[in-house]
N, C-alpha and C positions, 0 to 999 in steps of 0.2 A: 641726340641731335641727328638730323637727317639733310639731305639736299632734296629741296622741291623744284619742280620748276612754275616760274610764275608766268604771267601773262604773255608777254615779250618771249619768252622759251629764253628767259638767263637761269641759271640754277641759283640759288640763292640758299641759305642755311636756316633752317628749322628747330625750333623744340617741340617736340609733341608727345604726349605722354599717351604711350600703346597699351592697349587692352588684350589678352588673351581667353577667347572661348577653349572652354574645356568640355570635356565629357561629365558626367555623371559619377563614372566610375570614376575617372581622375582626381576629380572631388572626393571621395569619397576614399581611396587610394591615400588623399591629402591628411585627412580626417584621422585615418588608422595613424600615420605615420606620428601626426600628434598627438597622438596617448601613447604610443612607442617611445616616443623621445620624451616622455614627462613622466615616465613610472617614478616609483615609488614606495617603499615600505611602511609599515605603521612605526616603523624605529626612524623613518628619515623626520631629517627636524622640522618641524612645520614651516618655517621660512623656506623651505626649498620645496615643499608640497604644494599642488594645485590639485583643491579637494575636487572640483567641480569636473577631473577629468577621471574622477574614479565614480566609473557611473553605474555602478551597482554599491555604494557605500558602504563598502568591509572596509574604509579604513586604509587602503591602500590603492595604487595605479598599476597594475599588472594585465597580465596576458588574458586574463578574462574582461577586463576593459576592451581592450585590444579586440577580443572574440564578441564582445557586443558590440560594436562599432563596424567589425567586420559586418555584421549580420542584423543591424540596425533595419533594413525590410524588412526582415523577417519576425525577428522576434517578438513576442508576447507582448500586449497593447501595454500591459502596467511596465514592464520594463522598456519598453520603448518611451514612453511618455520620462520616465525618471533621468533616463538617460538621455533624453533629449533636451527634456528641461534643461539639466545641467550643463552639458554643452555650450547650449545656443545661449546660456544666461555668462558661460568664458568667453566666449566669441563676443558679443557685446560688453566686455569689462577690458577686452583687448583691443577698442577699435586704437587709433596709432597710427604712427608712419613709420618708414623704416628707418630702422636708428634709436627709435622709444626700444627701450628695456621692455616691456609690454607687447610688442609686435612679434610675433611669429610668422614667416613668413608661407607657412599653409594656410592660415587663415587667409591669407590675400589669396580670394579665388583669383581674383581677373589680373593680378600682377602688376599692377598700379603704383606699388609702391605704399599704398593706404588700408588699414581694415576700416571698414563703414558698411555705410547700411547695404550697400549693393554687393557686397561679400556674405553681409550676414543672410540675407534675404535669398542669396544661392545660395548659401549653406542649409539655411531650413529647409528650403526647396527639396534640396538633392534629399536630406535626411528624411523627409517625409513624403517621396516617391511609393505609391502604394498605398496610401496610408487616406 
């Protein structure tokens, strides 16, 4: 909530829901932070694994996740495409709002409170910078 002032110059109170631009890197900063915080081993039970953040497919979410996501510019067209795929196909199975068990709050680029299409569409953006 916010105080506006309206025509008359009285202040009067507001809801308005604020949008945040970010950088690229910040994005992308967001991105690493979310395969950081969802590792995983081939021993964790699958109920608590999300296959689609281990984007080289050994089976596990670890630090070479991590290091592809890091360096998602750069790396190799066939690992870039696997590991984007998979991604951008979490990011669309988690749109949500905040409070859904589903929502991760890096996913919300613009901080809205919402994942949708205008997160996902800056997230591929940013992922496929260079590309």
């Amino acid at each position: 909530r916010c105080m506006v002032s309206n025509s008359a110059g009285s202040l009067t109170s507001s809801s308005a829901t604020l949008t945040v631009d970010r950088t690229d890197i910040e994005i992308l900063d967001d991105m690493v932070k979310v395969i950081r915080d969802h590792q995983s081993t081939k021993s964790t039970p699958p109920e608590l694994k999300i296959p689609n953040f281990d984007l080289n497919n050994d089976g596990s979410v670890s630090g070479a996740d991590i290091t592809i996501m890091q360096k998602i510019w750069t790396i190799r067209l066939d690992r870039y495409m696997l590991a984007t795929t998979k991604f951008m196909s979490e990011v669309s199975a988690r749109y949500s709002t905040n409070g859904d068990p589903r929502y991760i709050a890096e996913l919300d680029v613009n901080k809205d409170g919402v994942i949708n299409d205008v997160d996902y569409l800056k997230i591929q953006k940013v992922l496929s910078r260079g590309r």
